[in-house]
N, C-alpha and C positions, 0 to 999 in steps of 0.2 A: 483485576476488574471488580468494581463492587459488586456485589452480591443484595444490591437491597434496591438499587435505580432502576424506576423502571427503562431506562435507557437499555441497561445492560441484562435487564429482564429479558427485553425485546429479542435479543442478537441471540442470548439462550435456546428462546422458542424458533428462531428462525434457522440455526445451524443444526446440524448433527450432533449428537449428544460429547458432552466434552472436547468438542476438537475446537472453540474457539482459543486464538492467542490475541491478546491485545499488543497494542504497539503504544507507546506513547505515551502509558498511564500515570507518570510522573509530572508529567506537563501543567505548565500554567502560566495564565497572565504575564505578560512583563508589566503593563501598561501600572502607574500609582496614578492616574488626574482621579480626580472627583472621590477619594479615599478610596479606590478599588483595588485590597492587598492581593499580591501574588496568591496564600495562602486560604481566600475565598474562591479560587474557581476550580477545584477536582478536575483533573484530563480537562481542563478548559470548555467546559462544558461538552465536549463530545468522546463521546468513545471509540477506538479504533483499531481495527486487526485484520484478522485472515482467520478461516474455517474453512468447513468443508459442508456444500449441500449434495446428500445424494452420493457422495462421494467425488465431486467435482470442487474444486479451489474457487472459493469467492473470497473476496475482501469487500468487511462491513462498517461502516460507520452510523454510528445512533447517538444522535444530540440528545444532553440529557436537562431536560427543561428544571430543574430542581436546581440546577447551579447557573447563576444571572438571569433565570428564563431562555437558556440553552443560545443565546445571541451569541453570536458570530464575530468576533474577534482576531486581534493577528494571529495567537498562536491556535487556537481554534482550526482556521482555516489553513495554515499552515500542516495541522496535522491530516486535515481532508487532502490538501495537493501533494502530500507524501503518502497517501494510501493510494492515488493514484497512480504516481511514478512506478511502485512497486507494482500493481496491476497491469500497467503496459509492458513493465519488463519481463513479468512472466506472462503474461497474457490469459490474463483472470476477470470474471465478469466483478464491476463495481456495483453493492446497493447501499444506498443512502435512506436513514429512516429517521425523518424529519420530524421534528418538536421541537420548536426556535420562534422567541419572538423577534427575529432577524438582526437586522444591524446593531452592532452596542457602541449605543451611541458615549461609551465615558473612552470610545480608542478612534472614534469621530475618521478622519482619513486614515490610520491605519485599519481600521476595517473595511471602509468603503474598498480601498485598494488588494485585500483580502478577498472580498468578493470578486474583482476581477479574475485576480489567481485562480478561484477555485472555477469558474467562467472557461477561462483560458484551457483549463486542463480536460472539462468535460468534451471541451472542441476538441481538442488535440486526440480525444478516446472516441470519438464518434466513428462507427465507422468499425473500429481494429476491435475493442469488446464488448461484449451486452452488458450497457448500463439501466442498473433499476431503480426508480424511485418509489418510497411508500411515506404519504405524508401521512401522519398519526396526530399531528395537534396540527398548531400553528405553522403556517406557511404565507409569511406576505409579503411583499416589495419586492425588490431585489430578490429575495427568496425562491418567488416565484418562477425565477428563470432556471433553477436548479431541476425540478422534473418536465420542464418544455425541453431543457436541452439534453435530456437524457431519453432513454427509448422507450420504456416502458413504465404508469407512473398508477400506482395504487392509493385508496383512498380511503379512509374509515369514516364510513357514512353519519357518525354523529358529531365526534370528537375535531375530526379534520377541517380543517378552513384552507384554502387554498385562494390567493388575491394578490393583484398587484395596487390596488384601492381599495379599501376597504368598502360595503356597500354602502353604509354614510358618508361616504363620500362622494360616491355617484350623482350626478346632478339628477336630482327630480326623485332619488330612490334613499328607503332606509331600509335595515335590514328586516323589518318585519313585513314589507312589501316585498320583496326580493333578494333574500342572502345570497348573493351572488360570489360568495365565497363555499358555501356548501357543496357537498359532494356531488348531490344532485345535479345540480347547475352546471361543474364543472365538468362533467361524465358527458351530460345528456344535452346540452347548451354549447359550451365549448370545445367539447371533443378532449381536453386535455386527457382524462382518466380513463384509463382502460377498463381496473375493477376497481368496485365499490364493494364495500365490504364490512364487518366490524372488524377488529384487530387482530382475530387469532386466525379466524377465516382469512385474511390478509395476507398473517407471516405462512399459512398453510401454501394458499395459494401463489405466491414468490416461489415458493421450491417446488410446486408443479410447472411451473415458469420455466425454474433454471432450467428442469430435464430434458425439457425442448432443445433448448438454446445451446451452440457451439460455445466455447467458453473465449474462441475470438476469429475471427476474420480470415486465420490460415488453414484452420482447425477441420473445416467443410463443417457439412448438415450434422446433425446429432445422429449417432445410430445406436439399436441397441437389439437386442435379440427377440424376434418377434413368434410367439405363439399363437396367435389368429389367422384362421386362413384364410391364405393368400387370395385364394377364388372364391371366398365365400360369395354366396348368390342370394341376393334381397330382394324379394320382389316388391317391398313397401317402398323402395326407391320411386318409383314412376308414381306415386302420390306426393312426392316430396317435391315437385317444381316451387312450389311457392315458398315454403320455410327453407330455405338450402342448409341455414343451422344444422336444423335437424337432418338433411341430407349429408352433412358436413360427418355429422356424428355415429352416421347410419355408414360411411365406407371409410371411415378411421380405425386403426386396429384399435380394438376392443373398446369399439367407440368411444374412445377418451379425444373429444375435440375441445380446445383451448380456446375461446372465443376473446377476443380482445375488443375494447372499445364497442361493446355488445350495447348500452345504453344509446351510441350515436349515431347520427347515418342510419338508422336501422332498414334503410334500401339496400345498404352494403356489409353483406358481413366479411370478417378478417380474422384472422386465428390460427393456430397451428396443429398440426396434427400428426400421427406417426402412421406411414404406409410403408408396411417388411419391412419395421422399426428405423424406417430413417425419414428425420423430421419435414416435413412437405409444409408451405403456408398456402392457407388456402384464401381466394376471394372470389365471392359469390356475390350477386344481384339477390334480393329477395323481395318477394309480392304480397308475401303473407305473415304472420306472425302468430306461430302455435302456441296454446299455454301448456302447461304442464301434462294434461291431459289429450295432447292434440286432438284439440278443436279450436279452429279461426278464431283466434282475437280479435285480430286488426287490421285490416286492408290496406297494403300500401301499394302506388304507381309501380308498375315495372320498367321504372324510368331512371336515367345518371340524375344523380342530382348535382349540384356543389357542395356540399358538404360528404357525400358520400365518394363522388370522386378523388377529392383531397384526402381524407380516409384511408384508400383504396391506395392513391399513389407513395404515400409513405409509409406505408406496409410493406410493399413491393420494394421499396428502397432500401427499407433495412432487410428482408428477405437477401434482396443481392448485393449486398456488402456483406452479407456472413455466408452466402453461396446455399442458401437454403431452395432447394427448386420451387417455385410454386404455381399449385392446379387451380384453375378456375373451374367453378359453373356460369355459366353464361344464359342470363333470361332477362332483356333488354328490348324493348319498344322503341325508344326513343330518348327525349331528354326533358325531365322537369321545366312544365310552360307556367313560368308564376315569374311578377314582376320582381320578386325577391333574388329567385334563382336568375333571371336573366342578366341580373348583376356582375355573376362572378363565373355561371356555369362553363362560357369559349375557354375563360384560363382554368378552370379546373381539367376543365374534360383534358384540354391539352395536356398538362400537365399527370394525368392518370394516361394516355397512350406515351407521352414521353418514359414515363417509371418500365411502361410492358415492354415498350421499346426498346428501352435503352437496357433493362436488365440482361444477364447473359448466363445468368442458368437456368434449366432446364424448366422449361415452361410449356404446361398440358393445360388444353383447355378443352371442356366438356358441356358442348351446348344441349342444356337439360329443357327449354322455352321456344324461346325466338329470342333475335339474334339479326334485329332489324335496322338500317339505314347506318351513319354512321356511329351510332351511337354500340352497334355490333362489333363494329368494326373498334371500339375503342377498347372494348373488352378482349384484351389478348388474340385477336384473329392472327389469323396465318398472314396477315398482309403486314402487321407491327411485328411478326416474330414469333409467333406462338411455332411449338417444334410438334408438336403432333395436337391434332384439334380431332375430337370424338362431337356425335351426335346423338341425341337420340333420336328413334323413328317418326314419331310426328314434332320433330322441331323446326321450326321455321327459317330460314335463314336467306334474307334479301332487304332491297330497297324499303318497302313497306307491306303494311297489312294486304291481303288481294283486292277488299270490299273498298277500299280509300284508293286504289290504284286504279281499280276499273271506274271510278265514278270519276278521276283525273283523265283516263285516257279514251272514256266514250261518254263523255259531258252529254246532258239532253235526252238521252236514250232512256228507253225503259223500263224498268226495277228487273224485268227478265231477262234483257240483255246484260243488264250491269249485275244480276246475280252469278248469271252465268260463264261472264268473262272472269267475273272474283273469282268462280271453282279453277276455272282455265289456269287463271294464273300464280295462282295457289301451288297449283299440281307443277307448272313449268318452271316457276320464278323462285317461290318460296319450300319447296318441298326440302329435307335432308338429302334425297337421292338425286335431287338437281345442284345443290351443290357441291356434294360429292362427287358428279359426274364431269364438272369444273375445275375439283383441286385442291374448292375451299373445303371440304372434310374429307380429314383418311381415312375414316372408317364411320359405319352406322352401326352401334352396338344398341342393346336391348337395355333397359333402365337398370336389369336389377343386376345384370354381370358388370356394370360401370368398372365394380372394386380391380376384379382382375384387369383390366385392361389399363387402367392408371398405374397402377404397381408394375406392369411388364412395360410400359411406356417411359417411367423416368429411371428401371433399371436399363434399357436400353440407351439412356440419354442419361446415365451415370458420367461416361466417360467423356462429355460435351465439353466442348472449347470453341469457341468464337472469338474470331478478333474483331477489334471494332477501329476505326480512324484514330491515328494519333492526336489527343489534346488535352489539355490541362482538364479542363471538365466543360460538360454542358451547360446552359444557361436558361432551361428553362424550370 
């Protein structure tokens, strides 16, 4: 491997010290149209092996934009769908660290159909390992389907372009009206990017990644030996309804919570986290948004949105393709009322109870709010499946608010009548103790002992098996 590319710079910073092997690094061009000699494209502009992060087997590939502008080629691609073969066969997580001005256009259909290959094989590993992507330059066209169809995809906040159009291209837009290629954009606009990042912070953050992650599909949850107690007791919990992040971070062993796609949806968060060192994902509703200093930044609805649901549902998908259990908090009103959201929100929502639904590991859910009409019910309730559902003491959990219910159910009457029925129903309809005395919660715990009671909850729901109806797959 050369020693001077930053391609193979990258794979350096990214693995364990000395344990990359390359694969490949003889390779090159077949292709002579348009004078392009074999002897011009080193490992064919990408680079390709196996290492070690952490002490876990990944296989890495890193285009190295200094030879053609790292474009994509037969033998190029060719050597990406043999890093993958070997990855399924041992069952190793794949990361791709993209610098590519994409298709080369002097192998015209042998490349186009090089893209497919490499297309085809991400599908084929969806699912069986954790695949990662980290664009570092150029990412466009065709390109761009490589980190949508992988699970997780990083982003270097200056350097990085990510498009399937470039923004001059866009009808009505240029790119100093809207680079809709930037990291920004793609994070916080399109949901593509989980982290944003500069480049070292990047390769750092991939192998706090890996640690989490099973290295495939048979493997179960990561585990690892945990020194934080088990019962530790928070009392700052029960301030935390609104930011759950920070609640996320507050009953994670030694508060290391992994926040993924943290730029988008920011009603929803999603992340991983380690509880008695075995990896849990978690997804939360959130109302508030702390800064650094916890103090309220930014008010948001404690509503589903569509963009947050979708979020939400493919989180939970790859969670149970790799058997990873995962805990909600639960703090829910209702559903985003905007002519925007009323577009998309019926199929999304669906589609996030389908993921709760349909998943079959071990699934805690912890209503930290309310937890009202069905918008409650879409968040992991015991009625989609949830396997043990916690409360805390003043959480609310029913049809609606009581003050909107009693002005529904005694129209005309007088603010003291309809004050008083709100308390009424408050107390019968929406209280934690009303519907724990129903079914719908097993237990009412106190905010700050949450930690013990999740940790004794999914080792109890360690050994979980559900079967579900024979079928090819679902359809929604």
């Amino acid at each position: 491997m050369s020693t001077t590319s930053k391609a193979s710079q990258r794979i350096t910073a990214l693995l364990d010290d000395n344990s990359f092997v390359e694969i490949g690094g003889l390779v090159t061009a077949r292709a002579t149209d348009f004078n392009m000699k074999p002897n011009e494209t080193p490992s064919d502009g990408c680079i390709t092996g196996y290492g070690v992060i952490g002490g876990k087997p990944v296989y890495v590939y890193s285009q190295d934009a200094s030879v053609m502008n790292g474009t994509i080629g037969e033998m190029h691609a060719r050597k990406i769908t043999g890093l993958y073969d070997l990855a399924m066969k041992t069952g190793s997580p794949v990361i791709g660290l993209i610098d590519s001005a994409g298709l080369r256009l002097q192998e015209a259909a042998d490349a186009l159909n090089a893209f497919g290959t490499i297309y085809m094989k991400q599908t084929l590993a969806s699912g069986v390992i954790p695949q990662i992507t980290a664009v570092l330059g150029s990412c466009g066209g065709g390109l761009a389907l490589f980190p949508t169809l992988t699970d997780f995809t990083f982003m270097e906040e200056k350097s990085g372009k990510l498009f399937v159009n470039a923004p001059n291209a866009l009808d009505g837009n240029v790119v100093t009206k809207c680079d809709s290629s930037a990291a920004a954009f793609q994070s916080e606009e399109s949901g593509i990017v989980d982290v944003v990042a500069d480049e070292t912070t990047i390769l750092s953050r991939i192998r706090d990644l890996v640690a989490f992650l099973p290295s495939n599909c048979e493997e179960g949850s990561d585990s690892v030996e945990c020194s934080d107690d088990l019962n530790r007791v928070n009392e700052e919990l029960a301030g935390c309804t609104g930011d759950t992040s920070v609640a996320l971070s507050i009953l994670a062993d030694d508060n290391d919570f992994f926040e993924v796609k943290a730029g988008y949806a920011r009603d929803m968060v999603t992340g991983f986290m380690k509880l008695d060192g075995v990896t849990v994902g978690a997804v939360a509703n959130r109302s508030e948004v702390c800064d650094e200093e916890g103090n309220v930044a930014e008010k948001l609805e404690a509503t589903l949105s569509k963009q947050g649901c979708e979020k939400a549902a493919d989180f939970i998908a790859f969670c149970d393709a790799f058997e990873i259990p995962v805990l909600t908090l639960t703090n829910v009103k209702g559903y985003q009322a905007t002519m925007c959201s009323e577009k998309g929100i019926a199929r999304a929502a669906a589609k996030l109870t389908y993921a709760f639904a349909n998943a079959t590991v071990p699934k805690v859910n912890v209503i930290v709010g309310k937890a009202l009409g069905t918008a409650g019910i879409v968040m992991n309730s015991k009625a989609i499946g949830a396997d043990m559902t916690f409360a805390w003491p003043d959480a609310q959990i029913g049809t609606m608010e009581g003050k909107l219910a009693a002005k529904i159910m005694y129209d005309g009457q007088g603010a003291d009548v309809i004050n008083a029925k709100a308390a009424e129903y408050e107390t019968m309809q929406l209280s934690a103790g009303s519907a724990a005395r129903r079914g719908y919660v097993d237990r009412i715990v106190e905010a700050a002992e949450t930690r013990k009671y999740v940790i004794g909850a999914f080792e109890m729901l360690f050994s979980k098996n559900e079967d579900r109806p024979a079928k090819k797959h679902g359809t929604v």
